[in-house]
MARVEXTOR-574268 format. One record per residue (C-alpha): residue number from 1; residue in one letter; x, y, z. Coordinates in nm, 3 decimals, m for minus. Layout:
BEGIN
<pt seq="NUM" type="A" u="X" v="Y" w="Z"/>
...
//
This chain:
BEGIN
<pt seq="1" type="X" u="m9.314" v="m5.462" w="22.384"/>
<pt seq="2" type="X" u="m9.513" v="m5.412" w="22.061"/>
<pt seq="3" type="X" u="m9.400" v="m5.296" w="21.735"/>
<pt seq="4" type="X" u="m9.562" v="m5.152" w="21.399"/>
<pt seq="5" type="X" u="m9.478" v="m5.398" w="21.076"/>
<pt seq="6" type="X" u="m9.657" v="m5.289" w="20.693"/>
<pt seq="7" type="X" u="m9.734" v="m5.582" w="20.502"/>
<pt seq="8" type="X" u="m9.963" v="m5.606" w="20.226"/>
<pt seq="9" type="X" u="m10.030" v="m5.205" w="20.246"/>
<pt seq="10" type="X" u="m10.193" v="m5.214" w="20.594"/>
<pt seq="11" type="X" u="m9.992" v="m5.200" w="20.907"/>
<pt seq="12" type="X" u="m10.066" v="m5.382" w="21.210"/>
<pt seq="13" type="X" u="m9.974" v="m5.369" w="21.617"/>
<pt seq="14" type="X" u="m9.842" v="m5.702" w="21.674"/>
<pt seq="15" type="X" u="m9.670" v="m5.832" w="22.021"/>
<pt seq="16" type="X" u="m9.450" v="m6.178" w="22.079"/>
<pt seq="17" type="X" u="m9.744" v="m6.458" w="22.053"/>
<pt seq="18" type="X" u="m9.974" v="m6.274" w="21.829"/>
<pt seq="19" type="X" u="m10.132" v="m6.489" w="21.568"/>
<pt seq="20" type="X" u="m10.190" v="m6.194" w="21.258"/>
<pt seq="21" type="X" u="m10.376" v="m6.292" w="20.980"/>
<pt seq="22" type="X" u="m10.241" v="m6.060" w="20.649"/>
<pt seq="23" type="X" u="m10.252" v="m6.014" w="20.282"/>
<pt seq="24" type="X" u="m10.160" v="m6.349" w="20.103"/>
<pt seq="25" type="X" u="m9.734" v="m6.371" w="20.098"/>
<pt seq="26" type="X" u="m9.531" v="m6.567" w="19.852"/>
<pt seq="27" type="X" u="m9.395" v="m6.787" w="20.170"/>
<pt seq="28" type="X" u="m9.390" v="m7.132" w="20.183"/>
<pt seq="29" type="X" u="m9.566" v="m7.288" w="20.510"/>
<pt seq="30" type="X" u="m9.312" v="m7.330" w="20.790"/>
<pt seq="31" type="X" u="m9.048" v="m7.051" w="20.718"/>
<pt seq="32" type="X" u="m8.951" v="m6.752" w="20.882"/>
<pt seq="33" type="X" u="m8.982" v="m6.374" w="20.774"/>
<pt seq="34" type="X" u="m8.891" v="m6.067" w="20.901"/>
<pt seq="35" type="X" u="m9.033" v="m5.753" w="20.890"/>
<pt seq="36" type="X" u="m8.900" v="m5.423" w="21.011"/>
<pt seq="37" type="X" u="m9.043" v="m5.202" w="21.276"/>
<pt seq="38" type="X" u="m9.262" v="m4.871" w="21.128"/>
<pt seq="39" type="X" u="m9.159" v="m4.688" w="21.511"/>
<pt seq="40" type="X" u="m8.801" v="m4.750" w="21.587"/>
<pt seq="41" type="X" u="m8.646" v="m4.992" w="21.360"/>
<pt seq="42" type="X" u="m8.695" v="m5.277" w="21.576"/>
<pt seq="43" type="X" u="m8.674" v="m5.624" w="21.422"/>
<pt seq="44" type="X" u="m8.989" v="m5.867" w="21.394"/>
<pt seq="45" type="X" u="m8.963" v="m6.175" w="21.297"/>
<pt seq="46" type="X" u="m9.282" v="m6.422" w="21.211"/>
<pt seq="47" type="X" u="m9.307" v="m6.785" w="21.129"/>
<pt seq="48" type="X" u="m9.626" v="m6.896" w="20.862"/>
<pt seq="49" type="X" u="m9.880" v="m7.108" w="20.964"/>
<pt seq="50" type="X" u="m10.102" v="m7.143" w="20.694"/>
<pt seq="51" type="X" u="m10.241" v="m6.994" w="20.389"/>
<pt seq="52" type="X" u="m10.615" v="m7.007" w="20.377"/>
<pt seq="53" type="X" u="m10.936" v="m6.786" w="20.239"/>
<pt seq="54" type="X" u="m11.102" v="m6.606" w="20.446"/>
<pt seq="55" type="X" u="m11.528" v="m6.598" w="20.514"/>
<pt seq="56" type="X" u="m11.715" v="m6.558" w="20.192"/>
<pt seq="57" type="X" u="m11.860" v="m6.214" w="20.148"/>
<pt seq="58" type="X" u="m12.174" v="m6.236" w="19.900"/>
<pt seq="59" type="X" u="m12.237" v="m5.891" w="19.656"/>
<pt seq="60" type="X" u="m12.573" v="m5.835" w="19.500"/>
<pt seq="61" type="X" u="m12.652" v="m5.615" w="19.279"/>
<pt seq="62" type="X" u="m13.006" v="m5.491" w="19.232"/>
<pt seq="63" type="X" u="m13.210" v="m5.264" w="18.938"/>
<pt seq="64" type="X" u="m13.524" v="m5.178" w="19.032"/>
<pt seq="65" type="X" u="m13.818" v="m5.250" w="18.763"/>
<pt seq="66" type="X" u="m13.541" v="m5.374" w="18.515"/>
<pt seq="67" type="X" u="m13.537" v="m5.735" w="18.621"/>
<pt seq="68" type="X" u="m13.182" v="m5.702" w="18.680"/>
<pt seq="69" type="X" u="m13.026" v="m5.876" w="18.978"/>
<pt seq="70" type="X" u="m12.655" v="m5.997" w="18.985"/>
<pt seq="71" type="X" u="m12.496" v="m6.234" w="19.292"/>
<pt seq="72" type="X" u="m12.095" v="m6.218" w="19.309"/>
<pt seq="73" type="X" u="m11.903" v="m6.388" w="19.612"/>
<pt seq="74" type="X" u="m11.549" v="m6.273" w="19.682"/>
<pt seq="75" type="X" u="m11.276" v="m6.493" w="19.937"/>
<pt seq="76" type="X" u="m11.034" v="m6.302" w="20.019"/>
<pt seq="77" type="X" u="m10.690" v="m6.509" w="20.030"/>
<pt seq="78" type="X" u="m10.447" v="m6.466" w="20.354"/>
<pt seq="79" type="X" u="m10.152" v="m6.603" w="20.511"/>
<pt seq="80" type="X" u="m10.161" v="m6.648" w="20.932"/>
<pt seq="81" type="X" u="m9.850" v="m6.562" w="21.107"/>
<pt seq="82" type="X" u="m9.722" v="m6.595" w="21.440"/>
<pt seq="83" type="X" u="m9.507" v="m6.357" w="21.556"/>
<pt seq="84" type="X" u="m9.231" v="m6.526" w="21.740"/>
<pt seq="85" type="X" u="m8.987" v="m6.213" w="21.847"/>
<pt seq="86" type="X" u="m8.911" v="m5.884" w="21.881"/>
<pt seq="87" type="X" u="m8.618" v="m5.705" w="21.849"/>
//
């Protein structure tokens, strides 16, 4: 059984097992959370495994003939999850 959970603006498909990487939460590192089902109201809950950044994405920015060249790198910050039920 799969459900539908919105976190962070996005929604995901997640199943029992599923390790789900999403938008950073304000959760510390060990506890449970649960999220509510987008398709029937089922309950989901998810324990946190770790907060991390994720691959570095590099941004360059280029002016031709105006000697203008810019480099910007971006992280972006998630938590991992693993779902542990749903109900």
């Amino acid at each position: 059984m799969y459900a539908i959970i919105e976190t962070g603006g996005k929604q995901y498909k997640v199943e029992k097992g599923d390790k789900v990487a999403v938008e950073l939460l304000d959760v510390e590192v060990g506890k449970t959370i649960k999220f509510k089902d987008l398709l029937n109201g089922a309950e989901v809950t998810a324990k946190v495994i770790e907060h991390g950044r994720g691959e570095k994405l590099n941004i360059f920015k280029y002016k031709p003939k105006k000697q203008i060249r810019k480099r910007i790198g971006h992280r972006q910050p998630y938590t991992l999850l693993s779902i542990e039920g749903v109900k």
